[in-house]
Backbone as CSV, one residue per row, in Angstrom:
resi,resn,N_x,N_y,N_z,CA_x,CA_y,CA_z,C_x,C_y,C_z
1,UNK,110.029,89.345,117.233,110.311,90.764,117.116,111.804,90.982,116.943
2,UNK,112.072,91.963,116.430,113.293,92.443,115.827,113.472,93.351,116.874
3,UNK,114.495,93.449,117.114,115.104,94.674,118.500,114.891,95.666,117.342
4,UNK,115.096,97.216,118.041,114.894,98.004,117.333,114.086,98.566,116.062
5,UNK,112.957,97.812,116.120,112.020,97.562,114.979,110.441,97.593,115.595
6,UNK,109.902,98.007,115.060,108.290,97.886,115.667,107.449,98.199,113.894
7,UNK,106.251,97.204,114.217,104.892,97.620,113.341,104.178,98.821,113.625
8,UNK,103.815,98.969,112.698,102.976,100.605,112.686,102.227,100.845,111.290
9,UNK,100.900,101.357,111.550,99.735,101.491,110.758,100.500,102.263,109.294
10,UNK,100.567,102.049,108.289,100.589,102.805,107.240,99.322,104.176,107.009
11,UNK,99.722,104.671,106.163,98.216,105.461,105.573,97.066,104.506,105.290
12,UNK,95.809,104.863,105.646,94.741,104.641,105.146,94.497,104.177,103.723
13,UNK,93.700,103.426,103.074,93.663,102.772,101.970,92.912,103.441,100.820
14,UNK,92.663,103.136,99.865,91.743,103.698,99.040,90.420,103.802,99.531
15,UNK,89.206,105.103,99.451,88.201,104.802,99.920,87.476,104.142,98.915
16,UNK,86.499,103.083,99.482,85.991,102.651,98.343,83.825,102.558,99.257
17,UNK,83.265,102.431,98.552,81.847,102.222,98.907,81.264,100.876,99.986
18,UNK,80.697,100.696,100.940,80.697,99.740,101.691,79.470,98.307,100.839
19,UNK,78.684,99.536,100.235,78.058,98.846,99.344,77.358,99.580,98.592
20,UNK,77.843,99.283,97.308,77.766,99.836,96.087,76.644,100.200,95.460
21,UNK,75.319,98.972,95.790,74.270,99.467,95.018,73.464,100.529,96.169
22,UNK,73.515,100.249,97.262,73.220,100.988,98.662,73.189,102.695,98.067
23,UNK,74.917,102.857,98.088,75.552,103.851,97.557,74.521,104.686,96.263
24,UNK,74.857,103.337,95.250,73.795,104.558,93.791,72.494,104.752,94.163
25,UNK,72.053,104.023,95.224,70.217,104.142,94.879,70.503,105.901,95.555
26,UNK,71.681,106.081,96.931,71.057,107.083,97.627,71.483,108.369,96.556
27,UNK,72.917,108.171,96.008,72.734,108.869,95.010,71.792,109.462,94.121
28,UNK,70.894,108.610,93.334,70.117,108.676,92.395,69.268,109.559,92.903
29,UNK,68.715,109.007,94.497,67.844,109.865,95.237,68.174,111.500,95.110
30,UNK,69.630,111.883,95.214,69.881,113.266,95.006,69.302,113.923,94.087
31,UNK,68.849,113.295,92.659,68.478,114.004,91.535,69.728,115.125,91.278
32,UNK,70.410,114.638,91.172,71.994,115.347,90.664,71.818,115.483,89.090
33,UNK,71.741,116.898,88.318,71.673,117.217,87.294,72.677,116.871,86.626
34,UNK,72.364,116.420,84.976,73.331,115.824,84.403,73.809,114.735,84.140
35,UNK,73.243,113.398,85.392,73.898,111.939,86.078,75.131,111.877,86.001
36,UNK,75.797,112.778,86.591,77.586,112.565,86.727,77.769,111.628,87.679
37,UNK,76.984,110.856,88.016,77.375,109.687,89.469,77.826,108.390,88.547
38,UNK,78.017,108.435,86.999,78.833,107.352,86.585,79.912,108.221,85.533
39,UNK,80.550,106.886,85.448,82.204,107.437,84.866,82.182,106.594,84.092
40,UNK,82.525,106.716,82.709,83.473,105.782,81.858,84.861,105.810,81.621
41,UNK,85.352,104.546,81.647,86.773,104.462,81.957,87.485,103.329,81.341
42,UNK,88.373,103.572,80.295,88.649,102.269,79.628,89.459,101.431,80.468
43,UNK,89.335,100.233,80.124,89.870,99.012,80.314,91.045,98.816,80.884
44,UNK,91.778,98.075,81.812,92.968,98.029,82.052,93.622,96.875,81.546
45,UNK,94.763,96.678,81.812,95.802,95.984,80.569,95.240,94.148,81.170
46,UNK,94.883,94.028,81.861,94.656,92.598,82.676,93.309,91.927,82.205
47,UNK,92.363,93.013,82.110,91.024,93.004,81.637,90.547,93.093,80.474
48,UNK,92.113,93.258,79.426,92.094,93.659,77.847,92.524,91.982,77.709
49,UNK,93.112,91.746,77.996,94.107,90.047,77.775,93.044,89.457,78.334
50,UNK,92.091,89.221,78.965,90.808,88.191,79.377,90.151,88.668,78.099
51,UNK,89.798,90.444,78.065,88.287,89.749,76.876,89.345,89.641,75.522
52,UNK,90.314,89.520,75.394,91.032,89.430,74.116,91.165,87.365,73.831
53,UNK,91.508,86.952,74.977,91.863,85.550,75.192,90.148,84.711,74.137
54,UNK,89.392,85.453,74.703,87.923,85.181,74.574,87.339,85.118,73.043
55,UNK,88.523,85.955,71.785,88.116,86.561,70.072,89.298,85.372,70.154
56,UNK,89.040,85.182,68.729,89.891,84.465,67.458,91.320,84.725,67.416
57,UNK,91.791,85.657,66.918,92.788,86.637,66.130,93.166,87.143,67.706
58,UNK,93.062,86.615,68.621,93.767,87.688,69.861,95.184,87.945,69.797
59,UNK,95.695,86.690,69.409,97.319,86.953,69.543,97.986,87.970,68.801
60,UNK,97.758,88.297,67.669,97.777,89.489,67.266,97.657,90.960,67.398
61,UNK,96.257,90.796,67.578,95.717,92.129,68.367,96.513,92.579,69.929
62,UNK,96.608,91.313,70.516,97.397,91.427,71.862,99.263,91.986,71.720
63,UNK,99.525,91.456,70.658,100.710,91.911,70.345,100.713,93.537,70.096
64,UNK,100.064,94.026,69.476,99.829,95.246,68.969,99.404,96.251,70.344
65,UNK,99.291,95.614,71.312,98.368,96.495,72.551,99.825,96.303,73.357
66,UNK,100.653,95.427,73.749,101.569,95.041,74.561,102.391,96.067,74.684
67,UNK,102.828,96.713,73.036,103.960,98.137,73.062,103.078,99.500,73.596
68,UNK,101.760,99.579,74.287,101.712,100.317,74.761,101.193,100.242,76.125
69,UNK,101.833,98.988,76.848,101.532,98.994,78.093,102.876,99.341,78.846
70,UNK,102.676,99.496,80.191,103.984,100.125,81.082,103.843,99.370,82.352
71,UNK,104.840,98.930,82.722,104.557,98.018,84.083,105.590,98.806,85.060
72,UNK,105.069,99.423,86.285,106.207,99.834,87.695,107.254,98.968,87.963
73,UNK,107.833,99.737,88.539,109.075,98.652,89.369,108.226,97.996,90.156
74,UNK,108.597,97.225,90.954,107.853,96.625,92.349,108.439,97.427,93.233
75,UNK,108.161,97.676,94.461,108.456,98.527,95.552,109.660,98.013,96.869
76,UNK,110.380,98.261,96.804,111.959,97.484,97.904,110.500,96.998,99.045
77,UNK,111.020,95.632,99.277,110.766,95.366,100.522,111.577,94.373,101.404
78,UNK,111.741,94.009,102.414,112.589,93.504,103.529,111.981,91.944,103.648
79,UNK,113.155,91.071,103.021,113.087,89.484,102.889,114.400,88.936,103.340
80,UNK,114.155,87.806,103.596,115.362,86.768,104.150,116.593,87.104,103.339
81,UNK,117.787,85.758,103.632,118.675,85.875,102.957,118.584,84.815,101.532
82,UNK,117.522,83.716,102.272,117.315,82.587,101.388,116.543,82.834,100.191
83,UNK,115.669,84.244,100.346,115.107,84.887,99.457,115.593,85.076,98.058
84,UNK,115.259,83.973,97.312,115.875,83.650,95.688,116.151,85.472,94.852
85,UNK,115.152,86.101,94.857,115.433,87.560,94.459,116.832,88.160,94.457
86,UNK,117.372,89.293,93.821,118.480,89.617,94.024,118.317,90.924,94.672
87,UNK,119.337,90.947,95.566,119.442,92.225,96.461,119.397,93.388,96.053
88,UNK,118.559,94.460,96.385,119.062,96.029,95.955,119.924,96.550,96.117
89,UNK,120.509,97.356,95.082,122.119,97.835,95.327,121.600,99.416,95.069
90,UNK,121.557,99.703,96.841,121.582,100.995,97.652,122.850,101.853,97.724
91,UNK,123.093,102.341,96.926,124.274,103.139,97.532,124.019,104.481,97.813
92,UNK,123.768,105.165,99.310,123.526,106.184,100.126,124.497,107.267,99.230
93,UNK,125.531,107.117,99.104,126.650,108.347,98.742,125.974,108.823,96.706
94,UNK,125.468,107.879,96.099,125.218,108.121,94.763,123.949,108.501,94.682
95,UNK,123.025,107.950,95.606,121.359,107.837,95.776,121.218,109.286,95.915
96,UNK,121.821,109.964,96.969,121.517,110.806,97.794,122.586,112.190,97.503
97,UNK,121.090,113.466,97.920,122.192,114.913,97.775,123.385,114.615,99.277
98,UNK,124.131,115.056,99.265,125.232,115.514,100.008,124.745,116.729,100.701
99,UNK,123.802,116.461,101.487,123.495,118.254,102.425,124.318,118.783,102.930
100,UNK,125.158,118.683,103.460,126.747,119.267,104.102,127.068,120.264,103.150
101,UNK,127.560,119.502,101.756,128.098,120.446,100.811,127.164,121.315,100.136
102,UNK,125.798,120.948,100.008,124.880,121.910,99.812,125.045,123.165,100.617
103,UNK,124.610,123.110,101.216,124.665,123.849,102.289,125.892,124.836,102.282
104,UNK,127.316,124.425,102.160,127.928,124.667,102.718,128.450,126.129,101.216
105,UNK,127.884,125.158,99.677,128.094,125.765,98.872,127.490,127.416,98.880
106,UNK,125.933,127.296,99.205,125.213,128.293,99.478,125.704,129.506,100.611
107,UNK,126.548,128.965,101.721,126.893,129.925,102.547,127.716,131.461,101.802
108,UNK,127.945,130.966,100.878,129.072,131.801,100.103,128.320,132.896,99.192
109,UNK,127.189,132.557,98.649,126.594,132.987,97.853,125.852,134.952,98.639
């Protein structure tokens, strides 16, 4: 343990079904007009490069799909020093409003 530091539960996770076919049969049972209890939903970029790997001509086609994918940053998290990665460069004074002078601008107004 780290002085001044403690673990603690994040938010709750995605909900997801405990079991899935369980789930549709009781669904189905509803007789829900319409069958909106399925969704279509295209493909994600991980699952396009497997069934692409799988055709002839993928490398191509894969090239052509690549300029419209988008990948996140990864999210800061707290590692050693030996930690090969390079450090985040935090700077509080550029990152961040100045509430003092906020504030202080508005008094006037």
């Amino acid at each position: 343990m780290v002085p001044g530091f403690k673990l603690v539960h994040s938010k709750p996770g995605n909900r997801a079904w405990v079991d899935e076919k369980v789930a549709e049969e009781t669904l189905k049972a509803f007789r829900i007009k319409g069958n909106p209890i399925y969704t279509q939903k295209l493909i994600i970029p991980p699952q396009t490069e497997k069934l692409l790997k799988s055709s002839s001509p993928s490398e191509r086609r894969w090239k052509k799909l690549e300029t419209l994918i988008t990948h996140a940053d990864g999210k800061p998290v707290v590692a050693t020093d030996a930690d090969l990665r390079p450090a985040l460069d935090i700077n509080s004074e550029k990152d961040f409003e100045n509430v003092d002078a906020a504030e202080a601008a508005t008094e006037f107004i």
